[in-house]
C-alpha positions in Angstrom: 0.0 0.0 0.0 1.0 3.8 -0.5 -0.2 5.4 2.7 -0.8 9.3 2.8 -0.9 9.3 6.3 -0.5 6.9 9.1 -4.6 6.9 9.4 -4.7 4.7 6.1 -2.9 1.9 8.0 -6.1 1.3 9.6 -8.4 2.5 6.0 -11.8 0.4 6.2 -10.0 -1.8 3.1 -7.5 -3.0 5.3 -10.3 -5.0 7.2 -9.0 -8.7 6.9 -9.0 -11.6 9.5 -4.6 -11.2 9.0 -2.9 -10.7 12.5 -1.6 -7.6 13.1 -1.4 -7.7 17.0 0.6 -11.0 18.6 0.6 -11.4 22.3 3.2 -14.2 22.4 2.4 -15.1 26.1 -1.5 -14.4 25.6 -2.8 -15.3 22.5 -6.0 -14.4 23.6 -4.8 -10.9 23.4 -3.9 -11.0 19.6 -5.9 -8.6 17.5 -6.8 -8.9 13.5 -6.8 -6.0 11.2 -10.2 -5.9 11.7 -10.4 -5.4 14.5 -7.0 -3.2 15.1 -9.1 -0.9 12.7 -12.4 -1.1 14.1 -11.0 -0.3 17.5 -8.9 2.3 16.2 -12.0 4.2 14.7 -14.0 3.9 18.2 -10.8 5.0 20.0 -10.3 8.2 18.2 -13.7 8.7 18.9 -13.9 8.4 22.4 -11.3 10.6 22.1 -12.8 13.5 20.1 -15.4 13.2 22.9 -13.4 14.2 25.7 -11.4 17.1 23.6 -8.7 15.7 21.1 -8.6 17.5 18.0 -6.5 18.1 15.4 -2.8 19.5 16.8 -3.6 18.5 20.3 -1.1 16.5 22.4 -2.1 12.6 23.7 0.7 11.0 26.1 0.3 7.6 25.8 2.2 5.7 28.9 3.0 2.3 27.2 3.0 -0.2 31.0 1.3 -3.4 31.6 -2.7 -3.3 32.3 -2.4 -3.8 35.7 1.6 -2.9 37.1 2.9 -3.9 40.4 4.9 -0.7 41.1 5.0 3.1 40.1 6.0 4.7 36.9 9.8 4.2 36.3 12.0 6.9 36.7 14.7 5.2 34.8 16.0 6.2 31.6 14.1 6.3 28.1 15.1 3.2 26.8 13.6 1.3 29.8 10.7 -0.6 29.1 8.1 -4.0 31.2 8.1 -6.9 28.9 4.9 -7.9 27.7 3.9 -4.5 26.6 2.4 -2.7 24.4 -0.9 -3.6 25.2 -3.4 -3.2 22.5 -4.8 0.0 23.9 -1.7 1.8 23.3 -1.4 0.6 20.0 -4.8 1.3 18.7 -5.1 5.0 20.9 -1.7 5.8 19.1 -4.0 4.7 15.8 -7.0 6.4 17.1 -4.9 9.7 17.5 -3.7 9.6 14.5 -6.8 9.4 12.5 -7.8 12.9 14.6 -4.7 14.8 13.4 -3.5 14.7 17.3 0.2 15.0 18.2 1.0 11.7 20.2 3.8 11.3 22.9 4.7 8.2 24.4 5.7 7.3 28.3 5.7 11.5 28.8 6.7 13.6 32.0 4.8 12.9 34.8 3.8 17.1 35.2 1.8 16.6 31.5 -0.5 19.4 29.9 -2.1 17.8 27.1 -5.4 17.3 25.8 -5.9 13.6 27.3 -3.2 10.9 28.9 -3.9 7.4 28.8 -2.3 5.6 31.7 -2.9 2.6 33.9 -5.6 2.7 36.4 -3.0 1.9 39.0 -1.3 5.0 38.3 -3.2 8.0 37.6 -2.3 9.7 40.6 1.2 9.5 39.6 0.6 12.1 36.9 -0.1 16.1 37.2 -1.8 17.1 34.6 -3.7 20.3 33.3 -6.7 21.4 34.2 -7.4 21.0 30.4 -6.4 17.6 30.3 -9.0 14.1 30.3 -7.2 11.4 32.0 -7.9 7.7 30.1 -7.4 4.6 32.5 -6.4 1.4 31.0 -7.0 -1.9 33.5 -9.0 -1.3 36.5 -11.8 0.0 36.4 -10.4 3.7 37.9 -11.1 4.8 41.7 -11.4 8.3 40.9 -14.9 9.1 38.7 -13.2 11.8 36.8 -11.0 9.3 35.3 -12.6 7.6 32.1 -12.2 4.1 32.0 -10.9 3.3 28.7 -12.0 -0.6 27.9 -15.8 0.5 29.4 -16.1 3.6 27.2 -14.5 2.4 24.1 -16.8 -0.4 23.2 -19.9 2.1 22.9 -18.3 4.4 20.2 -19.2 3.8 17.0 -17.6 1.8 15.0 -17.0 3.9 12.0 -13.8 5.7 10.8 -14.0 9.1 11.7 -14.1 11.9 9.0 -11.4 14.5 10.1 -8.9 15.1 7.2 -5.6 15.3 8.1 -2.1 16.5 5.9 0.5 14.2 5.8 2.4 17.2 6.9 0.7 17.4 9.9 2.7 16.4 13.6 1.9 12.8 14.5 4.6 12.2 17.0 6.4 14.0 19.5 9.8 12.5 21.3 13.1 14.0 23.0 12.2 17.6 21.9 11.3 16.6 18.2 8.4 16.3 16.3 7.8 14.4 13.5 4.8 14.5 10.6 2.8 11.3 8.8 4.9 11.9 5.4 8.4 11.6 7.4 7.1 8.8 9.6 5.8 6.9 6.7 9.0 7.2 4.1 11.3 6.2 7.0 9.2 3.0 7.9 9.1 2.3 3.9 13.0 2.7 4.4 12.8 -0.2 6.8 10.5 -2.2 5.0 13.2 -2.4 1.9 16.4 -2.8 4.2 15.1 -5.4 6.2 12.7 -7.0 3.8 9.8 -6.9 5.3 6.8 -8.6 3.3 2.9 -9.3 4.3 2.5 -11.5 7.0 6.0 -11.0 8.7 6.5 -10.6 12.7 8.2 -7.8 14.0 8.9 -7.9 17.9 8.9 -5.4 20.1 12.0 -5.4 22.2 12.6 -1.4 22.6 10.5 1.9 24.3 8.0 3.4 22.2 9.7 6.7 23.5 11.9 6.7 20.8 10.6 7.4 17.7 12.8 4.4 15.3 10.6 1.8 17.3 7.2 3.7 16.8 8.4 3.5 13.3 10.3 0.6 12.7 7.9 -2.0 15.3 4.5 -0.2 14.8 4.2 1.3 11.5 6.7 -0.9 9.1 5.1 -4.3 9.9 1.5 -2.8 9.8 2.7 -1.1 6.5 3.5 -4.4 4.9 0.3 -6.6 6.3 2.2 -8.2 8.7 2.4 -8.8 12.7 3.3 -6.3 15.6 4.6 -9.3 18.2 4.8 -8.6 22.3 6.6 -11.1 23.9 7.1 -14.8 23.1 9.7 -16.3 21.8 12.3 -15.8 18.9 10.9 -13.8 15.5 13.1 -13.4 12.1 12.9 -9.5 13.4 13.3 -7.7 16.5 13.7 -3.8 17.2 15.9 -3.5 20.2 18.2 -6.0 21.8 20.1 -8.1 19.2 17.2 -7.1 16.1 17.1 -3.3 15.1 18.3 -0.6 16.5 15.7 1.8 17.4 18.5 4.5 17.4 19.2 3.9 13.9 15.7 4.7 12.7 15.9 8.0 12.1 12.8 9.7 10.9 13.3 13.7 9.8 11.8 16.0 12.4 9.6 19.2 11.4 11.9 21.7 11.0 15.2 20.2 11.0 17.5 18.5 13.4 16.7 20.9 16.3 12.7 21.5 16.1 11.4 21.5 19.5 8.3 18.9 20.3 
């Protein structure tokens, strides 16, 4: 496929019963393209509900459903096996498709539009007075938390009908941003160097914080028709570890080297 923006990765064409989520340990977990893009399309509009628009910022924190301790304060880099989850996957997705500026495992002091965190853990986060908190696990002690899985499931299932440039900001890591055309050209630059093809597994190994594993873990394999994996076993390709390095991937920010996220 020739993508415009990352949006057509979940285009109502691309509705098959093909994998495109894995949970290695929990194959109960694993998600077709149907429904990757069906939940996408109810995530972003959840969503739009609570605020998210085009050019507004969604931190994502990419930790298991239901975590025994607090958010890490180590370095970016630092990631829980068996994660993502789906939700992350498909509210990065869902995002997308609303023109919103995404930015994974952010500060803990946050001013976006919405943050989507584990249940466990919203209290761990200051955020704006601007800003919907979205739980993932639980169900949330705090009613002004929306609980993710319980809201999600009575959006509609449609794709929604914002328009949005490829030159638009999709992603937003270590002071950068980048747009849908740059994210999409470097991913198709991983799918030649690596050989990716339809119905290839790509493992996760690496922190969605940096951009080269949003790009070459999350975008290149659904590019191609193939699998994003979370844990298991061995794959032909991994991004972090002894596979890919994330570090390599280097998509071109908005406005040069330098352009402030």
């Amino acid at each position: 496929m020739d993508p415009e923006v990352l949006g057509d990765l979940v285009a109502p064409s691309r509705r098959t019963d093909a994998v495109a989520y894995r949970h290695g340990e929990e194959p109960a977990r694993s998600q077709s393209y149907d429904s990757l893009c069906t939940t996408a399309w109810q995530t972003a509009n959840l969503l739009r509900l609570y605020g998210v628009h085009a050019g507004a910022t969604v931190g994502i924190v990419d930790a298991p459903k239901h975590p025994d301790d607090g958010p890490s304060t180590g370095d970016v880099g630092e990631r829980v096996p068996g994660t993502p989850i789906p939700e992350v996957i498909t509210t990065f997705l869902g995002a997308s498709l609303l023109g919103a500026v995404v930015r994974f495992d952010p500060d803990r002091s946050f001013d976006g539009s919405a943050l989507l965190c584990p249940a466990a853990w919203t209290e761990s986060y200051d955020v704006g007075s601007g800003c919907t908190v979205l739980a993932y696990g639980g169900p949330p002690s705090d009613p002004s938390v929306v609980h993710l899985e319980s809201e999600v499931w009575s959006e509609t299932p449609i794709e929604p009908p914002e328009s949005v440039s490829p030159s638009a900001p999709a992603l937003a890591a270590d002071h950068r941003t980048f747009d849908h055309a740059s994210l999409l050209s470097t991913a198709a630059d991983v799918v030649e160097e690596y050989g990716f093809v339809e119905g290839d597994t790509v493992a996760i190994g690496a922190s969605l914080a940096q951009p080269g594993t949003v790009v070459a873990s999350v975008i290149a394999p659904l590019l191609v028709g193939g699998s994003i994996q979370v844990g298991g076993g061995d794959v032909a390709s991994r991004v972090g570890g002894d596979g890919i390095d994330p570090a390599a991937v280097t998509p071109r920010p908005m406005g040069g080297h330098n352009s402030q996220a």
